[in-house]
C-alpha positions in Angstrom: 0.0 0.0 0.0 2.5 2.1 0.6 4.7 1.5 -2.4 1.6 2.6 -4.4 -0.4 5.6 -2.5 2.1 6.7 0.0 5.8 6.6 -2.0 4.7 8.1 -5.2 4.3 11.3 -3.4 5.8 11.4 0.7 8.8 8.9 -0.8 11.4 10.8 -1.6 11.3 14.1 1.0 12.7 14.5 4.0 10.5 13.3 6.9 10.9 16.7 8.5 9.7 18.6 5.6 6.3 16.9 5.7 4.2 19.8 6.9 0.3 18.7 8.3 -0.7 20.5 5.3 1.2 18.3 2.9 -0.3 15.1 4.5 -3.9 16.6 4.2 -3.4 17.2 0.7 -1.9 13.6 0.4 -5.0 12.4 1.5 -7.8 14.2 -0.8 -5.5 13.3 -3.5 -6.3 9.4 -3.2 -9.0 8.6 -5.2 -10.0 5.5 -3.0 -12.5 4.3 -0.7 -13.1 6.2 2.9 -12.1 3.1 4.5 -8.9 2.0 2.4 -7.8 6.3 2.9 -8.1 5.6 6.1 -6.2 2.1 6.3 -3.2 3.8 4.3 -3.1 7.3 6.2 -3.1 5.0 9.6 -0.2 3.0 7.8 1.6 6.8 7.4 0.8 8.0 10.8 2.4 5.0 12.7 6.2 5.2 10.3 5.0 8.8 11.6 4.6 8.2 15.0 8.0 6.0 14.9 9.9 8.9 14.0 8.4 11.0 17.1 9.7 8.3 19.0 13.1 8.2 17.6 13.3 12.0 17.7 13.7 12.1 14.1 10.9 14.8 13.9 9.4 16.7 16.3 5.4 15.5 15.7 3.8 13.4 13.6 2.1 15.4 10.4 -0.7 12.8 10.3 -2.3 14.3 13.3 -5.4 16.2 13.0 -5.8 15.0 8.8 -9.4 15.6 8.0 -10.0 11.8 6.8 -13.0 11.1 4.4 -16.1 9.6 5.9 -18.0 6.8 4.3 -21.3 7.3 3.1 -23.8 5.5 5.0 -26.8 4.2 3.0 -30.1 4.5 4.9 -31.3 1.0 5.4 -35.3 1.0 4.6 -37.2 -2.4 5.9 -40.0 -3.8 3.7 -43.3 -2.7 4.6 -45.7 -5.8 6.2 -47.2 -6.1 2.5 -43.7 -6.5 0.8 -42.6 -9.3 3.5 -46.3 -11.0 2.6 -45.6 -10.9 -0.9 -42.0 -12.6 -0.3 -43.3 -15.1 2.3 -46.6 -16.0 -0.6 -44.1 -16.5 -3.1 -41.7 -19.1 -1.3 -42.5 -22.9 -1.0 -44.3 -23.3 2.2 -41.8 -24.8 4.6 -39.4 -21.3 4.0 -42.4 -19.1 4.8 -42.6 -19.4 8.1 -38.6 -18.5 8.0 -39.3 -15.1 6.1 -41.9 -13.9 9.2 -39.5 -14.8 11.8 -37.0 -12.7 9.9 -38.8 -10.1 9.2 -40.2 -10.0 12.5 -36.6 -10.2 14.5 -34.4 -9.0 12.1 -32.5 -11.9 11.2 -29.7 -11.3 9.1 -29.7 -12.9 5.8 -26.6 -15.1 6.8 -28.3 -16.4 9.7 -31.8 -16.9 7.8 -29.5 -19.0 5.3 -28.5 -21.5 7.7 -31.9 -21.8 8.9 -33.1 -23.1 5.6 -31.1 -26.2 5.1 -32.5 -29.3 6.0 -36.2 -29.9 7.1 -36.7 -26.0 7.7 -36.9 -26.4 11.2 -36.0 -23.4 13.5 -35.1 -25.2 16.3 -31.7 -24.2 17.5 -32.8 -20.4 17.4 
């Protein structure tokens, strides 16, 4: 990761010329996901932070980055008549399976492992 985001352009300079300002920049320059931004800049911060240690530089530039937040998507539950229409349209052994997921929030995972077999929900 570093070899690839990082190097390219905090490789070659001096680690006491890396200014806040020049990390922050860094960082809205990556055209990658929040979380992998995040992932690499932690990467930074810690060679960073090493430095600090070793008195190499006085602090650590990565401190107080602004770091891109993920954007949540708003989770929207079926309404009762969309579950119906998903439960009517199943065999009848997994229909009792959709109302207890619906009605506890099973996670899809979970309502998976529940169908194998006799579709018995014992165990639960």
């Amino acid at each position: 990761m570093l070899r690839r985001h990082a190097y390219p352009v905090l490789g070659d300079r001096c680690l006491s010329s890396v200014m806040p300002s020049d990390v922050q920049v860094w960082v809205k320059g990556l055209e990658l996901a929040p979380a992998t931004v995040g992932v690499i800049h932690g990467i930074v911060s810690t060679v960073m932070r090493a430095a600090v240690r070793d008195r190499r530089i006085a602090s650590n530039p990565c401190d107080g980055t602004k770091l891109p937040k993920a954007q949540r998507k708003q989770i929207v539950p079926l309404t009762t008549e969309q579950v119906a229409a998903v439960r009517d349209a199943l065999p009848s052994p997994l229909q009792g399976l959709v109302t207890v997921a619906a009605g506890t929030g099973m996670r899809q995972g979970v309502s998976a492992s529940r169908s194998t077999g006799c579709g018995s929900l014992s165990g639960l």
